[in-house]
RODO-2510 file (C-alpha; in nm, 4 decimals, decimal comma):
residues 323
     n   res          X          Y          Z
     1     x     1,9467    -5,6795    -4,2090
     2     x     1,9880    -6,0047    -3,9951
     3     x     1,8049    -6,1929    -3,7364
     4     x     1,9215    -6,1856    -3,3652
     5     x     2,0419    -6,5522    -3,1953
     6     x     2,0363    -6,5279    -2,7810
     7     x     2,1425    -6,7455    -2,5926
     8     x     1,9732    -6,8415    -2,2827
     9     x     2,0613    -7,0235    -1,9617
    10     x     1,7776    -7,2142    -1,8312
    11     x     1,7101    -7,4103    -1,4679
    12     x     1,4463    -7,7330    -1,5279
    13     x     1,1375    -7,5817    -1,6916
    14     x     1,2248    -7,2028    -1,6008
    15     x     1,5264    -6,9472    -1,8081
    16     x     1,7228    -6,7903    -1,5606
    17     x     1,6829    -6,4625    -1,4664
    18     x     1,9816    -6,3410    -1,6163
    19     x     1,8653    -6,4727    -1,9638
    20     x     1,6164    -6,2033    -1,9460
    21     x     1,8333    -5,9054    -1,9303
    22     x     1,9826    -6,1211    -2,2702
    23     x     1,6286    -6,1251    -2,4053
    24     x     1,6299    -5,6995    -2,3649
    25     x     1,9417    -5,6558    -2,5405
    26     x     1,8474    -5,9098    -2,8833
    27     x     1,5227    -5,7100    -2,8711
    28     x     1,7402    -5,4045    -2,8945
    29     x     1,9758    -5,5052    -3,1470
    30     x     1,6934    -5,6725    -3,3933
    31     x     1,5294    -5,3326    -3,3593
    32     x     1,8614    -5,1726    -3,4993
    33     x     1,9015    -5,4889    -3,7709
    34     x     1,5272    -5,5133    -3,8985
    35     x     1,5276    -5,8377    -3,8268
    36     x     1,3555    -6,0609    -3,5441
    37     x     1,5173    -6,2295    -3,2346
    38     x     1,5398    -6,6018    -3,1837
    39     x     1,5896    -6,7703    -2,8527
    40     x     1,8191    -7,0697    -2,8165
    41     x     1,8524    -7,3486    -2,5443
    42     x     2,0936    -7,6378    -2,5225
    43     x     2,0835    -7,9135    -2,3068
    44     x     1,9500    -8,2374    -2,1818
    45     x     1,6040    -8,1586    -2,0556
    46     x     1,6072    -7,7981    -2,2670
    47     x     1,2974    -7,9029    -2,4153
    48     x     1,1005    -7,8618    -2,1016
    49     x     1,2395    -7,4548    -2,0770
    50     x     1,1195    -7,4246    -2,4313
    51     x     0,7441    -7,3472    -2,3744
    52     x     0,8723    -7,0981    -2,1048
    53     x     1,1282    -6,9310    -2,3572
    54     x     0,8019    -6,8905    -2,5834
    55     x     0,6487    -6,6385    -2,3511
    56     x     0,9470    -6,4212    -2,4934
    57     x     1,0323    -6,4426    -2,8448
    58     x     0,8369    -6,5432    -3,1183
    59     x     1,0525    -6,8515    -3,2057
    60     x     1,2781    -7,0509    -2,9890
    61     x     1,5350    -7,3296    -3,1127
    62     x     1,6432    -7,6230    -2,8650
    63     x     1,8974    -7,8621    -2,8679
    64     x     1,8150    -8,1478    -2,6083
    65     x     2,0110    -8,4318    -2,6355
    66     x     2,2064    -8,6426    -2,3626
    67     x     2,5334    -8,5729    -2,5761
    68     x     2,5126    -8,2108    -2,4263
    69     x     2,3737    -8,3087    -2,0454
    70     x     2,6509    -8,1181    -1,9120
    71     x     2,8084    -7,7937    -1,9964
    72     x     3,1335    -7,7811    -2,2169
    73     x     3,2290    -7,4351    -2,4382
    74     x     3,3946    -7,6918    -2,6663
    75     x     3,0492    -7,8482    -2,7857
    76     x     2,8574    -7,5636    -2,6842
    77     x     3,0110    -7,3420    -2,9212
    78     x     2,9946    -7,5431    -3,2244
    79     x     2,6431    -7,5478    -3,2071
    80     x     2,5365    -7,1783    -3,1122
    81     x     2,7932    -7,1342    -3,4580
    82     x     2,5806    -7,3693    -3,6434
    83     x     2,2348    -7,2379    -3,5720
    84     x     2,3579    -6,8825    -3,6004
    85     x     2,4667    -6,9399    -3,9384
    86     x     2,1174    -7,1526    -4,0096
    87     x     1,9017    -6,8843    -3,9158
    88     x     2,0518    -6,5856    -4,0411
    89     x     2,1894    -6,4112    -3,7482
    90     x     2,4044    -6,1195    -3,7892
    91     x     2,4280    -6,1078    -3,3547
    92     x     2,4898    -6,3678    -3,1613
    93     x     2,4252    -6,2804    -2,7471
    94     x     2,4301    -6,4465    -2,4736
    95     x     2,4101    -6,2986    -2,0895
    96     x     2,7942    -6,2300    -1,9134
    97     x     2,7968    -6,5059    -1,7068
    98     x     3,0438    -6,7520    -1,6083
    99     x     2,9007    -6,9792    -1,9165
   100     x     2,7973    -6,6593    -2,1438
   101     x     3,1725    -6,5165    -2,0776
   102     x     3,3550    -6,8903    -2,1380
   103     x     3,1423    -6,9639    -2,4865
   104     x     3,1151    -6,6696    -2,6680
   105     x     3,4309    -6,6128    -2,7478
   106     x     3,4438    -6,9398    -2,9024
   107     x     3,1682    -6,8315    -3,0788
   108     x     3,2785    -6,5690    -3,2495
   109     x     3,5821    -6,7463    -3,3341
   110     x     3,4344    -6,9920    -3,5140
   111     x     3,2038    -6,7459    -3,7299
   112     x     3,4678    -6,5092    -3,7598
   113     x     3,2910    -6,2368    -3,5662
   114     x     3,4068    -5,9506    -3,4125
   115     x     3,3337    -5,9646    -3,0361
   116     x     3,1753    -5,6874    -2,7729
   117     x     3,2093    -5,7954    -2,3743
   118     x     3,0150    -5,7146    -2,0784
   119     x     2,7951    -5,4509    -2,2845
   120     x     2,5799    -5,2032    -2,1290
   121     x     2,4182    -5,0791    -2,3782
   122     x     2,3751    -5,0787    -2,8109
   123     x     2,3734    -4,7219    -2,9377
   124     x     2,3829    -4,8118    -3,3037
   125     x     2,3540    -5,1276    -3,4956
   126     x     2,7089    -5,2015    -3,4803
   127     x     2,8226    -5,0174    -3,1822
   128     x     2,8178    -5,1340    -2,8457
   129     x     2,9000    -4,9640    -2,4780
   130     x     3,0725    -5,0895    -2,1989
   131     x     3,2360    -5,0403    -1,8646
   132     x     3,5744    -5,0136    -1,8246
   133     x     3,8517    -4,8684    -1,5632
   134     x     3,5648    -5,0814    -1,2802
   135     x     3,2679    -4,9213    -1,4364
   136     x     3,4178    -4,5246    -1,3614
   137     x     3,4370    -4,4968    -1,7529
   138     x     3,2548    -4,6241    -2,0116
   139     x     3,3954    -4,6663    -2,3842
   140     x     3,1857    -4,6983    -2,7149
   141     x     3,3061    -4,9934    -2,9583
   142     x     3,2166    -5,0110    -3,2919
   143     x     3,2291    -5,3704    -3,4943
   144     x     3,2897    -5,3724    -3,8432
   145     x     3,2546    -5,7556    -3,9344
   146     x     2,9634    -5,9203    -4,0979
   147     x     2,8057    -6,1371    -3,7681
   148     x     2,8856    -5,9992    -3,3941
   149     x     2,9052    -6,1286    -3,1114
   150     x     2,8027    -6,0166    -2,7901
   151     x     2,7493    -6,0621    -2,3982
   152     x     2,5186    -5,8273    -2,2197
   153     x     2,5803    -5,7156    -1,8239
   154     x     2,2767    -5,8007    -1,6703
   155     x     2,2950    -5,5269    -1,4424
   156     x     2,2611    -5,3035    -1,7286
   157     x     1,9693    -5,4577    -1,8736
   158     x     1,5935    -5,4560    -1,7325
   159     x     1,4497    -5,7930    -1,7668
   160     x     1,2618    -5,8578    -2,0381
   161     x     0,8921    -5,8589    -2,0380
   162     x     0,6932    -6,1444    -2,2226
   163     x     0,4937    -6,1068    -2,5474
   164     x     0,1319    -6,1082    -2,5516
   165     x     0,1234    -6,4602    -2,7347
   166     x     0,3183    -6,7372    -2,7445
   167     x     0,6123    -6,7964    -2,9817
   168     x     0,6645    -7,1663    -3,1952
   169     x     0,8946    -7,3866    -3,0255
   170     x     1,1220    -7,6054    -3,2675
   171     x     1,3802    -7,8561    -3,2136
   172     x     1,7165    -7,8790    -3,3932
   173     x     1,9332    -8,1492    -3,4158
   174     x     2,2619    -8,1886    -3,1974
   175     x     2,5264    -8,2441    -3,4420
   176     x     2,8737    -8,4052    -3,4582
   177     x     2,9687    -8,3429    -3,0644
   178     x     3,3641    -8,3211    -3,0531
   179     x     3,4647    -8,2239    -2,6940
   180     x     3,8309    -8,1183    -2,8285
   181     x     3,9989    -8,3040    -2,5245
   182     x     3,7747    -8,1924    -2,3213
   183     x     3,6320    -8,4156    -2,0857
   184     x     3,3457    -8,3820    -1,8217
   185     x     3,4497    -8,5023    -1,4731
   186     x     3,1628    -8,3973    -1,1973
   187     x     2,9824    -8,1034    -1,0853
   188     x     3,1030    -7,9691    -0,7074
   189     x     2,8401    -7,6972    -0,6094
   190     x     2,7066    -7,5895    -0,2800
   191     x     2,3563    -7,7409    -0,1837
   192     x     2,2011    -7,4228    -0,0619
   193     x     1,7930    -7,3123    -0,0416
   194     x     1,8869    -6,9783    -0,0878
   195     x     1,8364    -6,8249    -0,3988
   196     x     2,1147    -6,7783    -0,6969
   197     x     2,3345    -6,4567    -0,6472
   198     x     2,2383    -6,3850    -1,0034
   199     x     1,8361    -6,4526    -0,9685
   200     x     1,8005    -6,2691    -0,6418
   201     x     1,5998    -5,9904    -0,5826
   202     x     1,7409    -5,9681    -0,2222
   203     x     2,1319    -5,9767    -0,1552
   204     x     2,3042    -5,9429     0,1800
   205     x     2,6540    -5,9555     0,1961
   206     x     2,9487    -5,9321     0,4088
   207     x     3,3203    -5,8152     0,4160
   208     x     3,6467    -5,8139     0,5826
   209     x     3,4503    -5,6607     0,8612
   210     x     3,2605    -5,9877     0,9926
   211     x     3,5849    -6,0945     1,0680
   212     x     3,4428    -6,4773     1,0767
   213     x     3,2372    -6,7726     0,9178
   214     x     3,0729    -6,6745     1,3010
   215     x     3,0041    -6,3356     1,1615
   216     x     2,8199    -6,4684     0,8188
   217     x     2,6594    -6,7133     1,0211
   218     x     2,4569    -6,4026     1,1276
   219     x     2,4194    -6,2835     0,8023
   220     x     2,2619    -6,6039     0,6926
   221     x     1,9895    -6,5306     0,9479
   222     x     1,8853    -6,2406     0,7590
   223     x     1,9456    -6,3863     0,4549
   224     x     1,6772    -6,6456     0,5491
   225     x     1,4289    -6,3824     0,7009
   226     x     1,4434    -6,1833     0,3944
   227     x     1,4266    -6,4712     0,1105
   228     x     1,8008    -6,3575     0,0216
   229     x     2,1126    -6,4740    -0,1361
   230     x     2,4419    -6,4401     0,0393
   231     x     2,7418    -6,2757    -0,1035
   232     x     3,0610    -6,1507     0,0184
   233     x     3,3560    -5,8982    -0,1148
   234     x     3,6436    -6,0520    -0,2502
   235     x     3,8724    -5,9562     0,1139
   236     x     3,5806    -6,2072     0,3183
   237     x     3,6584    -6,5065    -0,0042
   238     x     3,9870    -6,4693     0,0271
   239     x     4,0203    -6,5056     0,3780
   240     x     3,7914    -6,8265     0,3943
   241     x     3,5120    -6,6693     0,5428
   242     x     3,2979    -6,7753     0,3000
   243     x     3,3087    -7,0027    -0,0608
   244     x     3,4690    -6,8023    -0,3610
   245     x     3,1841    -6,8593    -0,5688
   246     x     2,9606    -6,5881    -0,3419
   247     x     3,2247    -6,3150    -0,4131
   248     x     3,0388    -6,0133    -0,5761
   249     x     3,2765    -5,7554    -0,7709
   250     x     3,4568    -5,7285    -1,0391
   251     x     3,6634    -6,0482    -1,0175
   252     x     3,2971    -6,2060    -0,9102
   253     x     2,9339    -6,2193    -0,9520
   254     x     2,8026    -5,8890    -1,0956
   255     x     2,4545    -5,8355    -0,9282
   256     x     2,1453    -5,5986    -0,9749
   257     x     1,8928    -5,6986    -0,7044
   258     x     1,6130    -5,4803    -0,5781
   259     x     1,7859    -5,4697    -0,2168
   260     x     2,1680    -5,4893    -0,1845
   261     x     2,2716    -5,4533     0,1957
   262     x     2,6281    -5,4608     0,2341
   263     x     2,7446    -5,5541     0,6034
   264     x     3,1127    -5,4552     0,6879
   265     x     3,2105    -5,3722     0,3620
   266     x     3,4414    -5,0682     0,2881
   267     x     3,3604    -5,0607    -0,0606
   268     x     3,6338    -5,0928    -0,2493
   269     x     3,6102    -4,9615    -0,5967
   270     x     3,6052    -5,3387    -0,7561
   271     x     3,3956    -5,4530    -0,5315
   272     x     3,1161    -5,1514    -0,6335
   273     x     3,1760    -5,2558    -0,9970
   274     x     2,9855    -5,5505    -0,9210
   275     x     2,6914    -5,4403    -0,7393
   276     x     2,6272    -5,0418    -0,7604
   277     x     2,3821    -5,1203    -1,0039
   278     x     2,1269    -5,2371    -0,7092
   279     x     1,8168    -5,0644    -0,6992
   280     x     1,8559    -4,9821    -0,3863
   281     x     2,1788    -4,9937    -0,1502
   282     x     2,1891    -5,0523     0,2516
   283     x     2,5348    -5,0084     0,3953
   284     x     2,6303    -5,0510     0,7546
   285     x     2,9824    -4,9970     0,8499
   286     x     3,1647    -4,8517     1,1577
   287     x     3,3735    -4,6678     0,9474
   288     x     3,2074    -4,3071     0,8720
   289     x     3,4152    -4,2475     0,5388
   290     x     3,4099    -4,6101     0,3858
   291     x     3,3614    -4,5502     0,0092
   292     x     2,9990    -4,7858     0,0562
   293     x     2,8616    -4,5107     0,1817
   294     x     2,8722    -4,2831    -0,1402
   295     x     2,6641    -4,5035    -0,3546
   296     x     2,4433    -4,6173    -0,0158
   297     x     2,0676    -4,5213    -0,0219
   298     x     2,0616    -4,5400     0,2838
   299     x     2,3374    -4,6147     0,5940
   300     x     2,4292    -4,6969     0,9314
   301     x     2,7521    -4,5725     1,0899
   302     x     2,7884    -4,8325     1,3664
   303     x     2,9308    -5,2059     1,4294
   304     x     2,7687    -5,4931     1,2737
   305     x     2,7899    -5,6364     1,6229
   306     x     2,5715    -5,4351     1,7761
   307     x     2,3345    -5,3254     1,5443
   308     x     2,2646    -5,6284     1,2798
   309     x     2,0589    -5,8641     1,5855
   310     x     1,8608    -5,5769     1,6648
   311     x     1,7872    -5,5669     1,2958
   312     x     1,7052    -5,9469     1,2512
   313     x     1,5258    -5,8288     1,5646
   314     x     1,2653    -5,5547     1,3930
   315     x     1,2337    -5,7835     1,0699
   316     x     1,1338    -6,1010     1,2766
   317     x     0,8364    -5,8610     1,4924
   318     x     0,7271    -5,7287     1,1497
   319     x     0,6552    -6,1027     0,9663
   320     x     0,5005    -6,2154     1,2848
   321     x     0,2599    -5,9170     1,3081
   322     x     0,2176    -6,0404     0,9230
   323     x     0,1190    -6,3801     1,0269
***
């Protein structure tokens, strides 16, 4: 028996969206260990995402201190190792993200652990499921050490839904911070009023197909009629259509949103591994045997060109009969 420690990613006062599919898996596993599930958050300004994390788990631990204002795995793992070990967890999780996938590992080398990546789902209290061969198998690990270590695909996991009451909210202190070598130089991100491609509940992306940054600049008008993020297969990224960090697949962003449509994508298999797990799937594509169209809800065999303004077309009539 042992207590589950999640990790969770948080933006200002708010976790991230991904930190609730997290939240579903610790509830799983601390149904399997008997024990209960504790939320952590690290950061400068974590404090103010702590009454939010409440809503979820009936105790939350935060770390906010300027010495971790920005993001490194070298002091971030220390202390996710630390409070594991002070609260009794036997599972450590955290959501497979670009931070959940560069930490953990860390992690569990520090406490020893054995380690389970990109699970879909926990079976058994020390047995964990996950994709492999781009999500056309899956394969059934089972961990044998004393504390685990784990990152959940949040496409795999519905988000969690709060508790009826609030949980306590305590604070923990930072620690000796040792970045290893490691040193913070600046953040480069895109400035962008478009949702996260992890957050959204609307994605519209592109491919090789819209041949352009011209093309995605008519994607973006959707995007922006429909409250959508933008993403693009790896084939668009590569060719400087659009920035890398939008790439959706299985060398990218792994998405579940409620609405997927793919715009002059083929489909390739890695490129499915990161989004078939979309509630619901809109493909339009010239190309009548494109592999989209097999996990498509619903499709259009015909040319971006033609069809996507008349599209933006029907959407904009609809919101101004709305209005």
């Amino acid at each position: 028996m042992g207590n589950v420690l999640a990790f969770c990613e948080y933006t200002g006062s708010a976790l991230r969206s991904a930190a609730l599919a997290n939240i579903t898996l610790a509830r799983t596993a601390a149904e399997h260990q008997g024990g209960e599930v504790i939320l952590l958050l690290i950061g400068k300004g974590a404090a103010d995402a702590g009454a939010a994390a409440a809503k979820y788990a009936k105790k939350v631990v935060v770390v906010d201190d300027d010495a971790v204002e920005h993001y490194l795995a070298e002091t971030y793992a220390p202390i996710i190792a630390r409070i594991a070990g002070e609260q009794g967890a036997s599972i450590v999780s955290a959501t497979a993200t670009a931070m959940g996938k560069d930490v953990m590992p860390r992690v569990a080398a520090l406490l020893d652990a054995g380690m389970a990546s990109d699970i879909s789902a926990m079976p058994a209290t020390n047995q964990f499921t996950r994709p492999v061969y781009a999500g056309n198998a899956y394969l059934t690990v089972e961990i044998s050490t004393d504390v685990i270590c784990v990152t959940a695909r949040q496409s795999e996991f519905d988000s969690a839904p709060e508790l009826d009451g609030a949980g306590e909210v305590m604070t923990a202190e930072v620690g000796e911070v040792d970045t290893y070598g490691a040193e913070f130089v600046r953040l480069e991100a895109s400035q962008s009023d478009r949702p996260d491609l992890n957050d959204a509940a609307v994605v519209v992306a592109g491919g090789r197909g819209m041949k352009g940054k011209e093309g995605f600049a008519e994607l973006e008008k959707l995007a922006d009629l429909l409250g959508a993020a933008v993403g693009a297969s790896r084939a668009a990224t590569d060719a400087g259509m659009v920035p890398a960090d939008l790439q959706v697949g299985q060398t990218g962003k792994i998405v579940a949103p409620n609405l997927y449509i793919a715009v002059g994508i083929s489909g390739a298999i890695q490129h499915l591994a990161g989004m078939k797990g979309s509630k619901t799937i809109v493909a339009i594509n010239k190309d009548p045997e494109a592999p989209i169209f097999q996990v498509a809800d619903y499709g259009l065999v015909a040319k971006w060109e033609s069809s996507l303004g008349e599209l933006i077309e029907e959407i904009q009539k609809i919101k101004a009969s709305q209005t």
